[in-house]
C-alpha positions, 0 to 999 in steps of 0.5 A: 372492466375486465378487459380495461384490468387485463390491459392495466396488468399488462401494461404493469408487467410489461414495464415492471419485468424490465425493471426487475430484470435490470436492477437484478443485472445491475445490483445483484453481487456474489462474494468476493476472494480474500487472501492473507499474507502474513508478512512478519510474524503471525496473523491471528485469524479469528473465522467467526464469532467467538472461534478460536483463533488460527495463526496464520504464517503462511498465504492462505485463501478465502478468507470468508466475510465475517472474519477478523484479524489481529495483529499482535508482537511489536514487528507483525505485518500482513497483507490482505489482498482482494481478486476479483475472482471467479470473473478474472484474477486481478488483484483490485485492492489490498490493506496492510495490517501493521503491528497491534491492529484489530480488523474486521472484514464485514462484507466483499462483494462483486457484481454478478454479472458483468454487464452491471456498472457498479462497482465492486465493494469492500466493508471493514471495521478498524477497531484499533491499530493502523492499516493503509488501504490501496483502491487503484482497480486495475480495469475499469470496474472501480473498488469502493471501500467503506471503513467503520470506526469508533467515530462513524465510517469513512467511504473510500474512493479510488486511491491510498489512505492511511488510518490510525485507531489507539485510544479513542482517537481516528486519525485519518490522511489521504495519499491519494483519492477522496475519503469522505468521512460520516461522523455519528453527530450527523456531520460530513466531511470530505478529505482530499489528497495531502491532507489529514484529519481527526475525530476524538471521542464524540467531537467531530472531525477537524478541518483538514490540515496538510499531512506530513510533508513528503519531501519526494515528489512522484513517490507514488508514481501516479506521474510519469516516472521521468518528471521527477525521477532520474533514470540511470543505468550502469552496464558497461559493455553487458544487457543493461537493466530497466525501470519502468512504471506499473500496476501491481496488486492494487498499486502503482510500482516502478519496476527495477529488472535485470535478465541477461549474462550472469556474474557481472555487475550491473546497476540501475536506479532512480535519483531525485533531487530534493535539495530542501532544508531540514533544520527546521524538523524534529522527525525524518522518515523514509518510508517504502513498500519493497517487492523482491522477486529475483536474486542471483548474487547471493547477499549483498556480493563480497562488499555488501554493496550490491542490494536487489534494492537499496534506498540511499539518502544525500544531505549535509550535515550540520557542519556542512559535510556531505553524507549519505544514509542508506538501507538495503533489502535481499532474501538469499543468504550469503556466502558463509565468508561475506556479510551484510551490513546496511540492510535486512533479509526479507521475505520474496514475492510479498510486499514489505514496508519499511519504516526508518528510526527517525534519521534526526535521532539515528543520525544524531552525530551528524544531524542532517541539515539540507536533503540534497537527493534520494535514490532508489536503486537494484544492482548486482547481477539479475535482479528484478523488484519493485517499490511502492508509496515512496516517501521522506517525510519531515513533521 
């Protein structure tokens, strides 16, 4: 019986030691950095329970597990973007806090060791407001992200999302990715990309409809950049600038560059034809996430015509005239004798996201009815910027 018990423990040591050792491999994690980067206005930083608040105007790192952020004022932006240090310095996903959003970030964690093959992992919760979540992991280690709502929570695969908490009601659309959502009734449901739902108190979610129609095909640049976009330059007889497609901070971007002689016009940029009626929509907004990352012509030059980036709308009118809209963004001052019209200053080095009036109320005198092409474009003369989640969407 002794030696029968001896060889029984041994034998139970002998499988159950690996085993412990491999779920230590494969599930131990360690928290993750956190950054936040207030965009416009001030971010107020809440670091626990019942603290008093930071105001944040400035980056600022570690930015713990347990904290919550709150937005407040009718133009306040942030950024928080998580890196997967101190195993690298990729940034693999990051959420933007738009005006009057309250955030929390429950949990950040990564794997411990590298061998192990799950995923790292983010949990917040969305009490009110309105956050766009990017999961595009730059290396091959995914980023699940879960999001608790009043409703329940919603599981975030790799991709984009769009979340809008105010007055009892969830609205959930999907850009790109799957979100599957876990509704407090026990009920599920799986939303995919270009589709939308909603959960108003304890109802549960509606089927999935389509989003808004975004009228611009390829705005996330999950494609080749020549399917769908026109690539062209403009840069006689000087180097001429580039576009090219990348990652950046979670997301994918198509980079607009410049670096040669300096003091001479140069332009380059992407068009798209759209050519879609719009006489049928109330509501068009051109919405884009904007980088700006080098400038040496000051403004937007004597003309204020060359922009480090600049989005331009065709269409026809309702009396059948050819137009465009356009808006510019640059972040160094000009001359005291030039002006800018058509654009805004913006901060550098950070994502901005722009969000248009409604072009059919702004444009109202002459109300657009066909889109006849978009173009998104970098000119003076170095320049180097990047865009993201390009959209012109009609409801």
């Amino acid at each position: 019986m002794i030696l029968l018990a001896a060889f029984a423990t041994f034998v139970l040591l002998a499988v159950s030691i690996p085993l412990a050792v491999n779920y230590i491999l494969q599930n131990a994690t360690v928290p993750m950095v956190a950054q936040l980067e207030p965009t416009v206005g001030t971010v107020l930083l809440y670091t626990a329970k019942g603290s008093e608040p930071i105001a944040v105007t400035d980056e600022r790192d570690e930015i713990p597990q347990g904290s919550r952020l709150v937005t407040t004022g009718d133009a306040t932006q942030g950024v928080l973007g998580v890196t997967n240090r101190p195993n690298g310095n990729d940034t693999i996903g990051t959420v933007h806090l738009y005006p009057g959003t309250t955030l929390s970030l429950l949990r950040i964690r990564q794997p411990r060791f590298q061998t192990s093959r799950e995923p790292y992992s983010m949990r917040l919760r969305l009490s009110e407001g309105r956050i766009r979540i990017f999961t595009n992991s730059p290396n091959e280690r995914g980023l699940v992200v879960r999001v608790d709502i009043p409703q329940g929570y919603v599981v975030l695969d790799e991709g984009s999302y769009n979340f809008t908490v105010k007055d009892g009601r969830t609205d959930l659309s999907v850009s790109q990715g799957l979100a599957r959502v876990y509704h407090e009734s026990g009920s599920e449901l799986a939303i995919g990309p270009g589709l939308r739902s909603w959960m108003e108190g304890s109802q549960p979610p509606g089927p999935p409809v389509s989003a808004q129609r975004n009228l611009i095909r390829n705005g996330d640049f999950s494609q080749s950049l020549l399917e769908d976009w026109e690539v062209y330059v403009e840069a006689p007889y000087v180097a001429a600038g580039t576009v090219e497609l990348g990652q950046q901070d979670g997301r994918r971007v198509a980079h607009f560059v410049r670096l040669g002689e300096d003091g001479v016009h140069t332009e380059v940029g992407a068009r798209q034809t759209i050519d879609q009626d719009v006489n049928g929509y109330d509501l068009l907004i051109f919405r884009v996430d904007v980088r700006l990352l080098r400038q040496t012509l000051r403004g937007a030059g004597e003309k204020s015509s060359e922009f480090p980036l600049r989005i331009e709308v065709a269409y026809t009118d309702i009396y059948g005239k050819d137009l465009t809209w356009g808006h510019g963004f640059y972040y160094r001052d000009p001359p005291t004798a030039w002006s800018v019209t058509g654009g805004e200053k913006i901060a550098p080095f950070t994502w901005y996201t722009y969000e248009s009036p409604n072009l059919m109320e702004l444009l109202q005198d002459t109300r657009p009815a066909r889109i006849n092409s978009v173009r998104v474009y970098a000119s003076g003369w170095n320049y180097e910027a990047m865009i993201s989640e390009v959209g012109l969407f009609a409801e």
